[in-house]
N, C-alpha and C positions, 0 to 999 in steps of 0.2 A: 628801540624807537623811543624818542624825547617826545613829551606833552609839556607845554610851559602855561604853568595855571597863570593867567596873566590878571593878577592884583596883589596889591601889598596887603590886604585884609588876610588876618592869620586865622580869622574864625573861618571864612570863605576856606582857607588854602586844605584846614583840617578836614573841613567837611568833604570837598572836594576828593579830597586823598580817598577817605574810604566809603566816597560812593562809588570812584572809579579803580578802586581796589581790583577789580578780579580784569582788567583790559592787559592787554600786553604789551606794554607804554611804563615806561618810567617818567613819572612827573616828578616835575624839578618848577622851582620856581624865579621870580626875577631876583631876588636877593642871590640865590645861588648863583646866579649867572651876573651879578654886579651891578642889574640893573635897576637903578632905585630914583626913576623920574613918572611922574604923574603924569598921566593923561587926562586930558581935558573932557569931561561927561557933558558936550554941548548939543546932546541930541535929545531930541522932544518926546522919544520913546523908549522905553529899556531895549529894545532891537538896536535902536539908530545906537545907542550907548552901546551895547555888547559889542556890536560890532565895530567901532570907534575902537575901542581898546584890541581887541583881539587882533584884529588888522595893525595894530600899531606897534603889540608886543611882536608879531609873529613878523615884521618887515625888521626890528630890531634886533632880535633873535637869530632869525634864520630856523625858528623849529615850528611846525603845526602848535598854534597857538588856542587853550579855551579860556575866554573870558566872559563874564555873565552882567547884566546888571537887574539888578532885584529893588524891591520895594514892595512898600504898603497900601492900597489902595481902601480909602476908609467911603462910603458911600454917606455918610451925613455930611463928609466934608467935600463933597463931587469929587470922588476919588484920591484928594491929596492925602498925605505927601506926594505919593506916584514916584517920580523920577527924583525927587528931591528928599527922599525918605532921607538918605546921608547927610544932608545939610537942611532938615526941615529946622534945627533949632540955631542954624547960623554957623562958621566958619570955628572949629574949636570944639563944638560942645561935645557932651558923652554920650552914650547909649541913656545913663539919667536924664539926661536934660531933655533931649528928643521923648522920652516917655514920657515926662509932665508935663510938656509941652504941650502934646500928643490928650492925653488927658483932662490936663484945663481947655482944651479946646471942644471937647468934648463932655465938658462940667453937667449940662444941662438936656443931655440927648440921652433917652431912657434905652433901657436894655433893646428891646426889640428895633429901636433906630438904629443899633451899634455896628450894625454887619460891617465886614473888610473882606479883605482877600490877600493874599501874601501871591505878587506875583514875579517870576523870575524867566528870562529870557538867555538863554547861552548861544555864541556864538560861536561857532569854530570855522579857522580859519590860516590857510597855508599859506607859506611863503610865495607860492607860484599865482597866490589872491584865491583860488577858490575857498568859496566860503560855504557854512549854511548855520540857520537858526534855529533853534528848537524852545518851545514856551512850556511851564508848568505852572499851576496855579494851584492853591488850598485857602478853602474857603473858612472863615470863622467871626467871632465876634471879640470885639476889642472891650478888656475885661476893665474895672473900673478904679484894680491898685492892681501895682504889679505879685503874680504868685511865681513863684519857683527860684532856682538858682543856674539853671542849665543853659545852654544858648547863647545867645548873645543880640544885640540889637534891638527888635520891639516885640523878641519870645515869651516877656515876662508881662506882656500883656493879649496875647493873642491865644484866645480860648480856643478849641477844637471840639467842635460837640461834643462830634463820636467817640474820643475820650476825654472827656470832662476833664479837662486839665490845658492847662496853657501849653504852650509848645518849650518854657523854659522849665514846665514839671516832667514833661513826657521824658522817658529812659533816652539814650541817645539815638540807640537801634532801633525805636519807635518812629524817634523824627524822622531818622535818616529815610525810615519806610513811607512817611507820606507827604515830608515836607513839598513845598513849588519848587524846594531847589533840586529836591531826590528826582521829581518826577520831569522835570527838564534834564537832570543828569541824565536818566533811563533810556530818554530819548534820544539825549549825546551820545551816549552809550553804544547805542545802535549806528548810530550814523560814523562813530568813529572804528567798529568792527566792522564795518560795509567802506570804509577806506583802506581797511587795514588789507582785506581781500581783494578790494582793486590793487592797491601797491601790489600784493602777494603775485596776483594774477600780470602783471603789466610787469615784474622783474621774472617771471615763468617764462613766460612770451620771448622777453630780448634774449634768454639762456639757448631757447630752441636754434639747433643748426639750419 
């Protein structure tokens, strides 16, 4: 069985890989399959996004499609980035740009106003349309210069209490243990071994004389 992690983000496709490591799915992505057209994120929620892509890769495709949309929810700025975490610094910029951004915007707001969340939404979704969504979130504070080298996106600023270190210091098996995206995969995770035994059980079924 084929899974098509449906985004061209290479940081997403790696992480992806070995969260869902031990399913019994071979993921493949849209490069591999030649597909290298964007989907438009015109949805007001990382849900309405997730599912926006996944329904688009997975009708393209023809294979059970997981796609996520993730983001930063910063609480002194009424939760932005949010949905726009990818283009919070405009059409072009880097993971840099987005963090200073991110930063000067937050110049003057003291440690204790700092809280965020790192929230991530996965969809999966078959070619026959059924769908479902599963959400994870980790909670932390948005640190004041970027620390680490790990990660990617706005890790080198997103402290985690419980270990005192930003999510771009943390080991990778560490992340992969508590990030919003581990903890929405876990749930994917489930939802796609509880498909796996509907298929199993529903080609049982049509075998019987």
């Amino acid at each position: 069985m084929q899974l098509l992690i449906g985004t061209g983000n290479a940081g997403k496709v790696r992480e992806f890989a070995a969260l869902l490591a031990d399913l019994p799915w071979t993921i493949v992505t849209p490069d591999a399959l030649g597909i290298d057209e964007d989907v438009a994120e015109t949805g007001t929620t990382f849900a309405e996004n997730a599912l926006l892509k996944a329904t688009w890769y997975a009708r393209r495709s023809g294979l059970v499609t997981l796609a996520d949309d993730s983001g930063l929810e910063v609480a002194a700025l009424d939760g932005a980035p949010g949905v726009y975490s990818a283009r919070f610094a405009g059409p072009g910029a880097s993971d840099a740009d987005r963090n200073a951004l991110l930063l000067e915007r937050l110049r003057d707001v003291p440690w204790h106003a700092r809280l965020a969340r790192f929230v991530c939404c996965i969809a999966i979704v078959a070619p026959d349309g059924r769908s479902e969504t599963v959400t994870g979130v980790l909670s932390g504070v948005i640190e004041r210069a970027p620390r680490g080298s790990g990660g990617f996106g706005y890790d080198p600023l997103f402290y985690v209490l419980d270990d005192d270190a930003t999510l771009a210091e943390l080991p990778a098996a560490r992340k992969h243990a508590i990030s919003h995206r581990a903890r929405a995969a876990a749930a994917a995770c489930g939802v796609l071994r509880r498909w796996t035994a509907d298929g199993q059980a529903a080609e049982a079924e049509e075998d019987r004389p």
